[in-house]
C-alpha positions as CSV (number, residue, x, y, z in Angstrom):
1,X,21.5,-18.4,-7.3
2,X,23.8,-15.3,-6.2
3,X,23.8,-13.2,-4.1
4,X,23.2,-10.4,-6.4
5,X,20.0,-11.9,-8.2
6,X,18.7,-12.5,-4.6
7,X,19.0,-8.8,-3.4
8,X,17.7,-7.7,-6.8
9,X,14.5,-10.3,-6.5
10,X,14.1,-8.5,-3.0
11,X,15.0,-5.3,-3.9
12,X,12.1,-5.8,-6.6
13,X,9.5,-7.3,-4.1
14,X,10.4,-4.0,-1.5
15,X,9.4,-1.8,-4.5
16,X,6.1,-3.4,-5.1
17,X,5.2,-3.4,-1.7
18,X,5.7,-0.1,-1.2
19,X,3.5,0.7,-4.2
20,X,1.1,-1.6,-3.1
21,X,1.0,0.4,0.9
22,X,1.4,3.6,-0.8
23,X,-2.2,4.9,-2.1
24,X,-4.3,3.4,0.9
25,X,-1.5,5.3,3.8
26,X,-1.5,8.5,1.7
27,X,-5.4,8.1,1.8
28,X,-5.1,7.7,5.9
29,X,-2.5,9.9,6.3
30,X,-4.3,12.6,4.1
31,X,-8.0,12.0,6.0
32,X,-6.4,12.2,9.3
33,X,-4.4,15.2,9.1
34,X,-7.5,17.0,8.3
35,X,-9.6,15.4,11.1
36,X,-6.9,16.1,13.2
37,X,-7.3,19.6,12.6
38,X,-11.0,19.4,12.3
39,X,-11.1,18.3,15.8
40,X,-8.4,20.9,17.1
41,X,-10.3,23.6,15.6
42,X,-13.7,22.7,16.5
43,X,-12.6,21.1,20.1
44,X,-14.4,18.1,19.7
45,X,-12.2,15.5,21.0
46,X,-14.0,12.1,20.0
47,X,-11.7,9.4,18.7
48,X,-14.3,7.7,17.1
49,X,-14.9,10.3,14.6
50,X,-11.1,9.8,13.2
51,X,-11.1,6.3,13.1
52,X,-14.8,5.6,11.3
53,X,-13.5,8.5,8.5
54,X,-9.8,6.8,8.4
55,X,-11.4,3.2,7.6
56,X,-13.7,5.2,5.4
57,X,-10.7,6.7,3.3
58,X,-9.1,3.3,4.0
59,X,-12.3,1.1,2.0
60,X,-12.4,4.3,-0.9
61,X,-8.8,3.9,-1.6
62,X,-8.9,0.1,-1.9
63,X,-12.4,0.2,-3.9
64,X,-10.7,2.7,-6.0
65,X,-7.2,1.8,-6.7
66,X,-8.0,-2.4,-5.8
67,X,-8.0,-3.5,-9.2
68,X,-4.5,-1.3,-10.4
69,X,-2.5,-2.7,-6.9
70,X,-4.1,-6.4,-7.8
71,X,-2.8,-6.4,-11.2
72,X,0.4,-5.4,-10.1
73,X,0.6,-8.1,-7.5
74,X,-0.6,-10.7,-10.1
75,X,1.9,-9.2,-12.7
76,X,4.8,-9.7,-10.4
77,X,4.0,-13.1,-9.0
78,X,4.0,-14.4,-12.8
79,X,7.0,-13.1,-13.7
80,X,8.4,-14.1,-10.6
81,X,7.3,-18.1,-11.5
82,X,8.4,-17.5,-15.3
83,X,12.2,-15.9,-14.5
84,X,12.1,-19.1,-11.7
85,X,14.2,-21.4,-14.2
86,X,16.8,-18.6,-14.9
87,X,17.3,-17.6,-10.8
88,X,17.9,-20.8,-10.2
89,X,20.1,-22.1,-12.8
């Protein structure tokens, strides 16, 4: 193996991974921007409120993008075994 198929197998598994984080952070990010300002506006100060709608947003995200981030993550790992035979010889 050299060098260069080694940083492109890890340049390939930092892409997925990022794609894999990305919907459920946006999903957090997006849900706690506006319950931060919910709570600035409104005064109400309960940290319980932001973290029961983050893991909210957290469980829609997964429910709805689970199956697209799974295949992905399948899809990867099986062309990862299959290319096995040419990155190592």
């Amino acid at each position: 193996m050299t060098p260069e198929t080694a940083l492109a197998e890890i340049y390939a598994g930092l892409q997925l991974a990022m794609l894999l984080a990305a919907p459920p952070l946006l999903a957090v990010l997006v849900v706690g921007v506006v319950v931060g300002v919910l709570q600035a506006a409104t005064q109400i100060n309960e940290p319980t409120i932001a973290f029961v709608m983050k893991a909210i947003a957290l469980a829609a995200s997964l429910a709805l993008t689970g199956h697209f981030l799974l295949g992905r993550l399948v899809g990867f790992t099986l062309d990862l075994f299959h290319r096995i035979p040419q990155v190592i010889g």
